[in-house]
C-alpha positions as CSV (number, residue, x, y, z in Angstrom):
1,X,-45.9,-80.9,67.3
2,X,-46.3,-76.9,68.0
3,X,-49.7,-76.3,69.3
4,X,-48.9,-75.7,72.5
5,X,-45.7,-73.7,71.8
6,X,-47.8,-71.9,69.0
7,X,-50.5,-71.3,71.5
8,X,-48.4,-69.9,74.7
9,X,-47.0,-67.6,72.1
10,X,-50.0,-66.8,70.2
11,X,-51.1,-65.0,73.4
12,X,-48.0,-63.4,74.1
13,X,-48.3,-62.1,70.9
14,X,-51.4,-60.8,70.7
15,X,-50.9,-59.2,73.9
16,X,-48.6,-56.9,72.2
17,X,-50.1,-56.5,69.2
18,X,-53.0,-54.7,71.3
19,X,-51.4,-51.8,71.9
20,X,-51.2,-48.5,70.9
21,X,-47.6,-48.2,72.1
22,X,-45.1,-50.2,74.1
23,X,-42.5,-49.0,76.8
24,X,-39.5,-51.2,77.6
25,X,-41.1,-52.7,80.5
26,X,-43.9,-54.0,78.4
27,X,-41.2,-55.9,75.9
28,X,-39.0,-57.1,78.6
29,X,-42.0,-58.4,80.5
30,X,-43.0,-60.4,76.9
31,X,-39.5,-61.8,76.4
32,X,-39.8,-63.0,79.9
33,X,-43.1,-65.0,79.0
34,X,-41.4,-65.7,75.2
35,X,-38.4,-67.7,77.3
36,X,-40.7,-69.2,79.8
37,X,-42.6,-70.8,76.8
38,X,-39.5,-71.6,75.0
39,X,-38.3,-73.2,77.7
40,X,-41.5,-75.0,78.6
41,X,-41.2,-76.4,75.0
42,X,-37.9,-78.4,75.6
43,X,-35.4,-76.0,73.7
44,X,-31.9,-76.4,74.8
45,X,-31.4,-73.3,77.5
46,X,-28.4,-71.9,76.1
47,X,-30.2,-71.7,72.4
48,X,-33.2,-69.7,74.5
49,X,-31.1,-67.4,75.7
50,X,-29.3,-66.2,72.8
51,X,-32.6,-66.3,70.9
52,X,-34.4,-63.9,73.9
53,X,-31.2,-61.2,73.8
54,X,-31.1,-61.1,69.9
55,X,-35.1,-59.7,69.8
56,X,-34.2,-57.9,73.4
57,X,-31.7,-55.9,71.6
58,X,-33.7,-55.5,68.3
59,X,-36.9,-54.9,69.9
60,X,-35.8,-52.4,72.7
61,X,-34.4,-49.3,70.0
62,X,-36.0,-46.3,70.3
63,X,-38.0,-46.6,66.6
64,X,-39.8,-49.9,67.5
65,X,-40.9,-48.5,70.9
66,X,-42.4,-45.2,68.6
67,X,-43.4,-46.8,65.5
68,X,-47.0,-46.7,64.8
69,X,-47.8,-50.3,65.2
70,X,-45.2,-51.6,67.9
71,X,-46.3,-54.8,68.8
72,X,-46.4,-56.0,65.0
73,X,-42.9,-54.6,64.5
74,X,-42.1,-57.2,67.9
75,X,-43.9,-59.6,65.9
76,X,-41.9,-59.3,63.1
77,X,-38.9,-59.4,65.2
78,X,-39.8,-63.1,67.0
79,X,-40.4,-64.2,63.3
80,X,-37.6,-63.6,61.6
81,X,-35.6,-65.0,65.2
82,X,-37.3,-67.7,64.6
83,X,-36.6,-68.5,61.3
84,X,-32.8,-67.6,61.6
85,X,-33.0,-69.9,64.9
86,X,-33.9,-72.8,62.8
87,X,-31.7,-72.3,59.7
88,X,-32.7,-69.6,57.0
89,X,-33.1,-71.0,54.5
90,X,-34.4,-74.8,53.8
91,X,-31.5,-77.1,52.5
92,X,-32.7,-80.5,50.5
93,X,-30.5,-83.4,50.2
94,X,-27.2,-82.5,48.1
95,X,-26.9,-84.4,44.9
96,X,-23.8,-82.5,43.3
97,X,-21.4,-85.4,43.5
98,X,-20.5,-87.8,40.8
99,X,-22.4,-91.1,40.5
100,X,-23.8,-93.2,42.6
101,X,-24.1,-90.2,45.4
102,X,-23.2,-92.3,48.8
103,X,-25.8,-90.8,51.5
104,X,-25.4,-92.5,55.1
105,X,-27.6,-93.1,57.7
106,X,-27.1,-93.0,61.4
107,X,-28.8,-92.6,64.7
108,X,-29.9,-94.7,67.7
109,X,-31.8,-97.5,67.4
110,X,-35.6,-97.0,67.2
111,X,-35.2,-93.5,65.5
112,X,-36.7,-94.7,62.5
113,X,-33.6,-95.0,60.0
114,X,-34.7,-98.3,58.0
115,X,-38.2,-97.1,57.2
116,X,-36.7,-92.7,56.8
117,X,-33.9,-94.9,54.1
118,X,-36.9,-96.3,52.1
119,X,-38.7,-92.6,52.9
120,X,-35.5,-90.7,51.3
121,X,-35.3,-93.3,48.5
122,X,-39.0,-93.3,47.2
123,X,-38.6,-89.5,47.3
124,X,-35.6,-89.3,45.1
125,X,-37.1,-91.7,42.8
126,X,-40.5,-90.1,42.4
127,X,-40.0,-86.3,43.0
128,X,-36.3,-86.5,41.2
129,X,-36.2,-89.7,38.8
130,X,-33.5,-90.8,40.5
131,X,-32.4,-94.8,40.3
132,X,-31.7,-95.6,43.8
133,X,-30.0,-98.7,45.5
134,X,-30.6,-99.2,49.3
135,X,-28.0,-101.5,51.3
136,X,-29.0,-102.4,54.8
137,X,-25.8,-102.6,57.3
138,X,-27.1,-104.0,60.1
139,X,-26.4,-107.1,60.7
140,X,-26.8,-107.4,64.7
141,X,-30.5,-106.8,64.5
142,X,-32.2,-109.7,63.5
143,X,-34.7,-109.3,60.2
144,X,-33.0,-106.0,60.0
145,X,-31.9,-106.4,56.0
146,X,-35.2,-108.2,55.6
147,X,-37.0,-105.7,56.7
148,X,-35.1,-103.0,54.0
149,X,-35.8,-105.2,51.3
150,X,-39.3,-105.5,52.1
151,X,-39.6,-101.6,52.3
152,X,-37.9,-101.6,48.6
153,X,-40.4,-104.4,47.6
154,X,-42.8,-102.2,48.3
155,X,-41.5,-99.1,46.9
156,X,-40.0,-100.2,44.2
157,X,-36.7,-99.4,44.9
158,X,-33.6,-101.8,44.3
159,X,-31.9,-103.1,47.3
160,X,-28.8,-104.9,47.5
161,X,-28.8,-109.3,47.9
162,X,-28.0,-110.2,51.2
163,X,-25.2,-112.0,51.9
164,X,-24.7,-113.7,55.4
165,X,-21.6,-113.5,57.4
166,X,-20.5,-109.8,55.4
167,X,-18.9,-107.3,58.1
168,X,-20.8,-103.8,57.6
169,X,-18.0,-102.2,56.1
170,X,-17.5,-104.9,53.5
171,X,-21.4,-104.5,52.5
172,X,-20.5,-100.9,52.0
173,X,-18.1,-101.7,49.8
174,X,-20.2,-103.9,47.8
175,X,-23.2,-101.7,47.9
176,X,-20.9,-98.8,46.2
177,X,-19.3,-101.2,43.6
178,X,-23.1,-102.9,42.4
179,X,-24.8,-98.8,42.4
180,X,-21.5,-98.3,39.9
181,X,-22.3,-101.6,37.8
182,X,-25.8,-101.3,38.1
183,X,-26.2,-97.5,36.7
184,X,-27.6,-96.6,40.0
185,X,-27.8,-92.2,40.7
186,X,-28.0,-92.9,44.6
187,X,-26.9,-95.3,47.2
188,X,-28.4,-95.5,50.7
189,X,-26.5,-97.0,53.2
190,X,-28.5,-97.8,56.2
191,X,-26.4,-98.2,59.3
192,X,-26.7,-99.9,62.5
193,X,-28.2,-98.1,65.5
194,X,-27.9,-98.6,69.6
195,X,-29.6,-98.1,72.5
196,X,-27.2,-95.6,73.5
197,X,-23.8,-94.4,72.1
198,X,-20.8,-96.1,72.3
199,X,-17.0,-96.8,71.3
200,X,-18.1,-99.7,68.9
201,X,-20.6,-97.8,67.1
202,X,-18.8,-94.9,66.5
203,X,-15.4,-97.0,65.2
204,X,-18.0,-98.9,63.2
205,X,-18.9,-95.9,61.7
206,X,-16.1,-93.9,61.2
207,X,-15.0,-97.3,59.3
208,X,-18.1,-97.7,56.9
209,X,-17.0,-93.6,56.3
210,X,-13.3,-94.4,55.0
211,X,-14.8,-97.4,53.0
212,X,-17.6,-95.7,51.4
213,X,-16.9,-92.3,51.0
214,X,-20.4,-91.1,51.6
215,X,-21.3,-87.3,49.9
216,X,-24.2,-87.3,53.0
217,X,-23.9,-88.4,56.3
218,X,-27.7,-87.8,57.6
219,X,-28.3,-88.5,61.1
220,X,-31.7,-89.4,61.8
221,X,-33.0,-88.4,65.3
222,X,-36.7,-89.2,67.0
223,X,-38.1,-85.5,67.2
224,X,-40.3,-86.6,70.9
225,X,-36.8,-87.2,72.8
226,X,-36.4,-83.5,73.3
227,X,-32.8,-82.5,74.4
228,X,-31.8,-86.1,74.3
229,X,-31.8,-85.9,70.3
230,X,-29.7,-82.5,70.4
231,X,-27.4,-84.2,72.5
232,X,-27.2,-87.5,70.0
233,X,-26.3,-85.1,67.1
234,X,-23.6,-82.9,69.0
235,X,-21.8,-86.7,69.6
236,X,-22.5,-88.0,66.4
237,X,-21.3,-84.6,64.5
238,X,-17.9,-84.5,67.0
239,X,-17.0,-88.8,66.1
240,X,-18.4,-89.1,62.9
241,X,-19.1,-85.3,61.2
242,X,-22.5,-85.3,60.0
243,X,-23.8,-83.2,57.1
244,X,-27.6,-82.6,58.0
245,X,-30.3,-84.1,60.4
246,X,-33.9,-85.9,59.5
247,X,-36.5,-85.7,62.6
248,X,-39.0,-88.5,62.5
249,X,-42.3,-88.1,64.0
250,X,-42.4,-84.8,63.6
251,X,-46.8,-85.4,63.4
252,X,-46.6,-86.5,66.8
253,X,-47.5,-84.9,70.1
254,X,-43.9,-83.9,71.2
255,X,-43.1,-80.1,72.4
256,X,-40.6,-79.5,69.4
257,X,-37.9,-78.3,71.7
258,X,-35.7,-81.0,69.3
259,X,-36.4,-79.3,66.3
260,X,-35.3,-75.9,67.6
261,X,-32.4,-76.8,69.1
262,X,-30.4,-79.4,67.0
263,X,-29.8,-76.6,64.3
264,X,-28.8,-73.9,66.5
265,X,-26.9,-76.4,68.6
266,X,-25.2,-78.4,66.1
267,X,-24.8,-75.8,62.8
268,X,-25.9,-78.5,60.7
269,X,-29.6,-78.0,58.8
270,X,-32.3,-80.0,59.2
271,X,-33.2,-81.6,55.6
272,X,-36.0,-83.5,56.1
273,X,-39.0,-84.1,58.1
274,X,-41.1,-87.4,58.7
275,X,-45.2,-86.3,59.2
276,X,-46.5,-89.8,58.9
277,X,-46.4,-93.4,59.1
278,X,-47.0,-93.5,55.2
279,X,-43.9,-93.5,52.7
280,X,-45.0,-90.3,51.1
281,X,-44.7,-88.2,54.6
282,X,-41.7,-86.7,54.1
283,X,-41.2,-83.4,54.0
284,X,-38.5,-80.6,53.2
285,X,-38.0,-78.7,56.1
286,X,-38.8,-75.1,55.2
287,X,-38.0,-72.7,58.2
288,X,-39.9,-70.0,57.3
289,X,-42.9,-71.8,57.0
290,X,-41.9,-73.7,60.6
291,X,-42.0,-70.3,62.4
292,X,-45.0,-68.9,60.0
293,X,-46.8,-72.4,61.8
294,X,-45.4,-72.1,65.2
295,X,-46.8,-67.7,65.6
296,X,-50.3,-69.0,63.9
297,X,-49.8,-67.8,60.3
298,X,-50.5,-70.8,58.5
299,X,-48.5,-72.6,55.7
300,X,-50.1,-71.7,52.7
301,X,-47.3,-72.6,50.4
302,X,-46.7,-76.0,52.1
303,X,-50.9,-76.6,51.6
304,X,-50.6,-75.7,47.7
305,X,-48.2,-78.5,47.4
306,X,-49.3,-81.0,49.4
307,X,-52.7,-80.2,46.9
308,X,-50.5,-80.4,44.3
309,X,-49.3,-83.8,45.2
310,X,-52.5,-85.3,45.9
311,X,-55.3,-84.0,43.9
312,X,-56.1,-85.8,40.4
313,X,-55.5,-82.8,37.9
314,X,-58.1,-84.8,35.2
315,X,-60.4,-85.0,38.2
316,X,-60.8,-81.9,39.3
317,X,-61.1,-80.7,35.7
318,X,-64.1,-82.8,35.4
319,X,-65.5,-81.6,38.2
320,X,-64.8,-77.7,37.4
321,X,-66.7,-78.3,34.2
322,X,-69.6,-80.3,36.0
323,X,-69.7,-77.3,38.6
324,X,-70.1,-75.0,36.1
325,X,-73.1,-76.7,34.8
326,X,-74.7,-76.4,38.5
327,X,-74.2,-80.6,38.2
328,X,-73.0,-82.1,42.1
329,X,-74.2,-85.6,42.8
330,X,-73.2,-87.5,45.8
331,X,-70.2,-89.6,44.0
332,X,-68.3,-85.6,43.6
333,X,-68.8,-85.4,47.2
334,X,-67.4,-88.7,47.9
335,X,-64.4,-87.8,46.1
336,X,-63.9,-84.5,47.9
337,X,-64.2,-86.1,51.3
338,X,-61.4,-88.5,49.5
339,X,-59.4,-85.5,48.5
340,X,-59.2,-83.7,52.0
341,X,-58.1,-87.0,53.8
342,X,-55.4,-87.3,51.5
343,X,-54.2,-84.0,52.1
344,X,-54.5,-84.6,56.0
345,X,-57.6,-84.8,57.0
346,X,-59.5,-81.3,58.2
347,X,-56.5,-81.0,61.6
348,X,-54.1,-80.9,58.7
349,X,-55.4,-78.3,56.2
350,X,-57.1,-76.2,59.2
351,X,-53.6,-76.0,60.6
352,X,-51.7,-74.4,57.4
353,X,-54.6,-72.2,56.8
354,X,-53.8,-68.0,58.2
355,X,-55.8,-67.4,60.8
356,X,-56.7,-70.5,62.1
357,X,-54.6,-71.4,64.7
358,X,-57.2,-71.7,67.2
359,X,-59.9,-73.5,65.2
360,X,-59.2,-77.0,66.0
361,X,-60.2,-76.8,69.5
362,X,-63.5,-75.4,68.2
363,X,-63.7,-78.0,65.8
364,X,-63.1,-81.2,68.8
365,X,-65.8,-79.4,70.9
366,X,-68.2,-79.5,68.5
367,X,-67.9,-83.0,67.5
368,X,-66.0,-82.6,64.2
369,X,-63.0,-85.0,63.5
370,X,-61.7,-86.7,61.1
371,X,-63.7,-89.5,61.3
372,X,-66.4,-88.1,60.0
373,X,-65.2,-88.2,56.2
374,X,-65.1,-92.2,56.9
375,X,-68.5,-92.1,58.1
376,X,-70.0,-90.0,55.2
377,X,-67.8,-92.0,52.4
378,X,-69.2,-95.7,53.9
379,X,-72.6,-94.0,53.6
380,X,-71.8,-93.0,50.3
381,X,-70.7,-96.1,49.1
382,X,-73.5,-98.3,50.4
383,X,-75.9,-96.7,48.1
384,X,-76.7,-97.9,44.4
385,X,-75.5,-96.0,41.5
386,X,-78.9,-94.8,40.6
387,X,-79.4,-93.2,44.0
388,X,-76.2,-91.4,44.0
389,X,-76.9,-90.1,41.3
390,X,-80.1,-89.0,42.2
391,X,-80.7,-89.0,46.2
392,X,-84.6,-88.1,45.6
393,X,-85.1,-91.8,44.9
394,X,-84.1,-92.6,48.9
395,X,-87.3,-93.0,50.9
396,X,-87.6,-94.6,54.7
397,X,-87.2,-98.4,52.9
398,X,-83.6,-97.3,50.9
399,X,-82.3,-95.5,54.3
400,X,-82.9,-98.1,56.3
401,X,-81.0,-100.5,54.1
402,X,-78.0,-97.8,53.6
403,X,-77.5,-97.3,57.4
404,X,-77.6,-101.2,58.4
405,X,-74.7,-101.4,55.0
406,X,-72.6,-98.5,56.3
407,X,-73.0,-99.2,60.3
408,X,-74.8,-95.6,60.9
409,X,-78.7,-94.3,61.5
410,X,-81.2,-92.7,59.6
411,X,-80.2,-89.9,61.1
412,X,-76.6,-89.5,60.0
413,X,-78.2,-90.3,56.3
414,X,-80.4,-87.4,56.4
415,X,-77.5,-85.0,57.5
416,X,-75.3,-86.4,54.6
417,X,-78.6,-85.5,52.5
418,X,-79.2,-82.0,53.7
419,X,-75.1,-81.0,53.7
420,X,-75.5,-82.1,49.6
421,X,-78.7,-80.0,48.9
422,X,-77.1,-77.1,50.6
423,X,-74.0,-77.6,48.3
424,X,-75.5,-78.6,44.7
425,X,-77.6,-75.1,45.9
426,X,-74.2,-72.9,46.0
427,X,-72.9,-75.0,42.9
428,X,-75.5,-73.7,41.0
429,X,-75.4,-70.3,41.8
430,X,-71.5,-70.4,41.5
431,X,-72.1,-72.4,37.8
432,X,-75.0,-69.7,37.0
433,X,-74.4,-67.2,34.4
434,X,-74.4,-63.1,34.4
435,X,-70.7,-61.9,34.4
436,X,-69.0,-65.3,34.3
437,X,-71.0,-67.1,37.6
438,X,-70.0,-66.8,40.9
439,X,-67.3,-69.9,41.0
440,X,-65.9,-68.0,38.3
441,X,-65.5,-64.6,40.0
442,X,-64.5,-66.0,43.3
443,X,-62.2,-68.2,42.2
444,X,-60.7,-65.7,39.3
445,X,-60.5,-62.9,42.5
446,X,-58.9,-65.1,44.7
447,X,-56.1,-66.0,42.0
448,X,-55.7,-62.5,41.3
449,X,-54.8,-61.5,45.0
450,X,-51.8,-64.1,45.0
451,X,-50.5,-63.1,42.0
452,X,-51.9,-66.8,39.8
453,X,-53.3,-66.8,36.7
454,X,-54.2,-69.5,34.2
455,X,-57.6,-71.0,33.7
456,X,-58.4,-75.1,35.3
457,X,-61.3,-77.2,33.2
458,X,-64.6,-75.1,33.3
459,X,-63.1,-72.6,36.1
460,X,-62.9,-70.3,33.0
461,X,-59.9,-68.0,34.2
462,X,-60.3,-69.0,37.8
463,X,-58.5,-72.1,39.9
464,X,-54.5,-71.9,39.3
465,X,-52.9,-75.6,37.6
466,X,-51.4,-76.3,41.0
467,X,-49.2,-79.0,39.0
468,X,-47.4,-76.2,37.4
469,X,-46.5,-73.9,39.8
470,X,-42.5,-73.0,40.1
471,X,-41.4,-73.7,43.9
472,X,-40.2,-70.0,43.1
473,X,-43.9,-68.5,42.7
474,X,-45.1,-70.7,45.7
475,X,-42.8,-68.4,47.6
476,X,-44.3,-65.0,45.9
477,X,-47.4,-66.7,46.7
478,X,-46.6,-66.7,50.7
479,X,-45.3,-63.1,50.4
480,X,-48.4,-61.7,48.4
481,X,-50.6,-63.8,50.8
482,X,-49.4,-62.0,53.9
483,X,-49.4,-58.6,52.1
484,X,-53.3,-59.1,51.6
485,X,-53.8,-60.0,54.7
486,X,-54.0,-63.6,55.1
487,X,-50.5,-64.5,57.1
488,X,-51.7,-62.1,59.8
489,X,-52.9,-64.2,63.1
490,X,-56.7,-63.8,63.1
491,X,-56.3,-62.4,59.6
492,X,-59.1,-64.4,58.3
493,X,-59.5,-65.6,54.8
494,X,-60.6,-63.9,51.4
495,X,-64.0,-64.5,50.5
496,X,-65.0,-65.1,53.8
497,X,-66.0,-61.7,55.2
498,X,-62.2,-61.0,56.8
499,X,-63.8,-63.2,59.8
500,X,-61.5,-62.6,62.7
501,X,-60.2,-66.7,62.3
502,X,-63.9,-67.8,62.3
503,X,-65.0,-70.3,59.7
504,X,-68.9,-70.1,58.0
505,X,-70.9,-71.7,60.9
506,X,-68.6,-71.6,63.6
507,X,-69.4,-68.3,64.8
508,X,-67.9,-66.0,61.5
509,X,-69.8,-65.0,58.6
510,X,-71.6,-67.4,56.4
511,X,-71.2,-68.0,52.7
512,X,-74.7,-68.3,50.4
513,X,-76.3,-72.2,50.9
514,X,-74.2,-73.0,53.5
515,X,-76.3,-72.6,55.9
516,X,-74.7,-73.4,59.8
517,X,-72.3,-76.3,58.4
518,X,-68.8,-76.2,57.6
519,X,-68.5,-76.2,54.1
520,X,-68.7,-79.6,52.8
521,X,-68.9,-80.9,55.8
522,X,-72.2,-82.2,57.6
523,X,-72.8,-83.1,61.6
524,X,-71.6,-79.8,62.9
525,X,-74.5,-78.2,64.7
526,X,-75.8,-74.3,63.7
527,X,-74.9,-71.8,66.2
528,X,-77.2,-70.9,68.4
C-alpha cells in the first residue's frame, strides 16, 4: 500500500540524513519534495499542508539546524508528524457498554462490510472470547443475508434466522432482543450500502440508530478510492455520527492517501485494518508502526505477533530440541517454508523487517517470489518418508520420479538438495557444544538486546515464548530495537554483520553454511 510513498520519502530522507549540517534552504527545499510526495500519494491537500508547516516550524529552530546530527533530528520530526497525522495512539473496538454491545456497520456498497462483519466477529470471538451474533440488514441486495450466514457458517459465529418481508429497522430490533435472550456479548449489525450516497440511506440509517442504539457505529471504507473514501466518511460522520473507520484492502496496491487523510480529516480513529482476503487479516491499526513502515523502519512488533499467531508453540519446541542435536531433515524444512507463508510470504516479513525497505526489488530481480515455497513444498511432498528423512537415498531414478510428481526438473531437485545440506551444516554447528553452541549464543544475544528472556524447547536460554509476550513489552521491544540500531533505515540486522540493509547473499555479509542463498531459501543465484 506504501511502497511508493515509503520510497519517494526514503530518499528524501536520506538525503538529509547525509549531511553534516543543514541550512534552512536545505529543509525548506525537503519539505517541498516531502509535500510533492504526499500529494502524489492521494492525501487530502489541506491535511498536506498543515502536516508540511507543523515539521517547517519544528524543523527550522535554531538547535535542529546546529545539532550534531541534523537530518536525523528532521527525521525524527516527519515521524512523529506522521504518527500524530494518523492518530497517536491505536484505538481497538470499544467494548465498555453493557450487554449485548450493538456495533454498526455502514459504507457504500462494495466496501467490503458483509465479509469486514464476519472479519470483526471471528476476531472478537477468538482473540476476546466473545459470543457474538451477526444480523444482516440488507434486504435490497439479493443473497445479501445468505451470504452473512454463510460467512458465520464458516466461522462459527451465530447469525440471526432470516425472516422475509422484515424492514431493516425491525431486524435491528430483533437482532438486539435475540443477543439479549441468547446470552450473546456482541451484536453486529450489518447495514445496507449504495452506490453513492443518498437521502434514503442516510434516513434508513439514522432509523436503524434510534432503534438499536448501537455503542459503535464503524464505517467501513475501500482504502484504493483515495479522497473519495475521506469524502464518504466526512458525509457519513455529518448524517449519521460515526465512531471509528475500518479500511479494507489495505494489502492492495493503492497510494494510501485514504488512510492518511480520513483521520486527520474526519477526527475519528481508524480501528481496524483488512490485509487479506482470508478471515484472519484483520488488523489493529497501530500508527506508530504505520509511519515506522511508511520512512522504512520496519514493524518489528507487528512481525512478533503475527509469529505469535501463526507459529505452532509445540512445533517449534520440537524442532529447537532437534536443532540442538544438529538433526534437520527435509520434512523441518517443509514446515518452515509452511511457517513463512503463513506469516506472509517473504514480501510480508521482508517488509516489517528494519532496514529493508528496499530489498524486495532485489528480491523480484533475482527471481525470488513467493512462489517458490509452493514449488519446494510440492517437491517436498512428492518424496517417500524414507527419503525425507534421509535425501542420500535420491539417485537419477528417485529424481526423476519426484520432479514428474511435483511438476518441476531435476534441476530444481538438486537446488532444494544443496539449500538443505548447507542448512543441516549451520544446524550442526549452531546445535554443537563449547559454551552452549552457536544457536544458543545467537539466539540468547539477540534476546538480550530487546530486553526478552526466557528459554523455548532446546533453545536453552535463547528464543523468547512469543505466546506470552505482554502487548506492553512488544512495545519496549520496538523502543529497545531502535535504540540498538535496528529501526534506523539501512540499520541492518543483529547477527548479520550491521549489513547496510543487505541480506546474506544479496550483496551483504554472509552467515557460516550459507553459502550465496538466502537463508532457507534455494534458487537465488550467488553473487558474482
Amino acid at each position: 500500500m506504501f511502497e511508493n510513498l515509503q520510497d519517494r520519502l526514503g530518499s528524501i530522507l536520506n538525503g538529509l540524513t547525509g549531511r553534516g549540517a543543514l541550512s534552512e534552504a536545505d529543509v525548506s527545499a525537503a519539505l517541498r519534495e516531502v509535500r510533492r510526495a504526499l500529494l502524489e500519494a492521494d492525501v487530502a491537500l489541506d491535511v498536506v499542508r498543515s502536516f508540511t508547516d507543523r515539521v517547517r516550524e519544528k524543523a527550522v529552530g535554531a538547535e535542529i539546524l546546529k545539532s550534531i546530527k541534523p537530518g536525523q533530528m528532521v527525521v525524527k520530526i516527519v515521524h512523529d508528524e506522521l504518527i500524530e497525522m494518523l492518530g497517536g495512539e491505536g484505538v481497538g473496538i470499544d467494548l465498555h457498554a453493557a450487554a449485548p454491545v450493538v456495533v454498526m456497520m455502514v459504507g457504500l456498497q462494495g466496501s467490503g462490510k458483509t465479509t469486514t462483519s464476519a472479519k470483526i466477529a471471528h476476531r472478537l470471538s477468538t482473540r476476546e472470547k466473545k459470543k457474538v451474533l451477526m444480523a444482516s440488514l440488507d434486504t435490497r441486495r439479493p443473497a445479501a443475508q445468505e451470504q452473512l450466514r454463510q460467512l458465520g457458517a464458516q466461522a462459527n459465529i451465530d447469525t440471526l434466522p432470516i425472516i422475509s418481508g422484515q424492514s431493516p429497522t425491525d431486524i435491528a430490533a430483533r437482532a438486539v432482543q435475540a443477543a439479549k435472550l441468547g446470552g450473546h456479548d456482541v451484536v453486529i449489525l450489518d447495514t445496507a450500502g449504495r452506490t453513492h450516497i443518498d437521502e434514503p440511506l442516510m434516513v434508513e440509517m439514522a432509523d436503524i440508530k434510534k432503534r438499536s442504539n448501537p455503542h459503535e457505529i464503524l464505517l467501513v471504507a475501500d482504502s484504493l478510492t483515495g479522497q473519495d473514501a475521506v469524502n464518504l466518511a466526512r458525509s457519513f460522520d455529518e448524517r449519521v455520527g460515526i465512531t471509528g473507520l475500518v479500511l479494507t484492502r489495505m494489502d492492495g496496491d493503492g497510494r494510501g492517501g485514504a488512510a492518511l487523510s480520513m483521520r486527520a480529516v474526519t477526527g475519528k480513529p481508524i480501528k481496524l485494518i483488512g490485509v487479506g482476503e482470508k478471515m484472519s487479516e484483520l488488523e489493529e491499526f497501530h500508527p506508530r508502526r504505520i509511519a515506522d513502515r511508511i520512512l522504512g523502519m520496519g514493524d518489528i512488533v507487528s512481525l512478533v505477533e503475527r509469529a505469535a499467531e501463526n507459529i505452532d508453540a509445540e512445533k517449534a519446541a520440537a524442532m529447537a530440541a532437534k536443532m540442538a542435536k544438529g538433526k534437520f531433515d527435509l520434512d523441518d524444512l517443509a514446515d518452515q517454508l509452511r511457517q513463512m507463508q503463513k506469516m506472509g510470504g517473504m514480501g510480508g516479513i521482508i517488509g516489517m523487517m528494519p532496514g529493508m525497505a528496499g530489498m524486495k526489488d532485489k528480491m523480484a530481480a533475482a527471481g525470488l517470489d513467493d512462489k517458490l515455497f509452493g514449488r519446494q513444498i510440492a517437491i517436498i511432498q512428492s518424496m517417500t518418508k524414507a527419503e525425507r528423512t534421509n535425501p542420500d537415498l535420491l539417485k537419477h531414478s528417485r529424481k526423476k520420479r519426484i520432479a514428474a510428481g511435483s511438476g518441476t526438473d531435476a534441476a530444481a531437485i538438486n537446488k532444494l538438495l544443496k539449500m538443505h545440506r548447507q542448512m543441516a551444516d549451520m544446524m550442526k554447528m549452531m546445535g554443537g557444544k563449547g559454551k552452549g553452541g552457536m544457536m544458543k549464543q545467537m539466539m540468547g544475544g539477540l534476546a538480550g538486546k530487546m530486553g526478552l528472556g526466557g528459554g523455548m524447547g532446546g533453545m536453552g536460554g535463547g528464543m523468547p515464548d512469543l505466546s506470552n509476550i505482554d502487548p506492553r513489552q512488544l512495545e519496549a521491544l520496538q523502543k529497545q530495537a531502535e535504540a540498538a540500531g535496528l529501526g534506523k533505515p539501512g540499520g541492518g540486522m543483529p547477527g548479520l554483520g550491521g549489513l547496510p540493509g543487505g541480506l546474506p547473499g544479496l550483496g551483504g555479509a554472509k552467515l557460516p553454511g550459507l553459502g550465496g542463498g538466502f537463508p532457507g531459501l534455494p534458487g537465488l543465484p550467488k553473487k558474482k
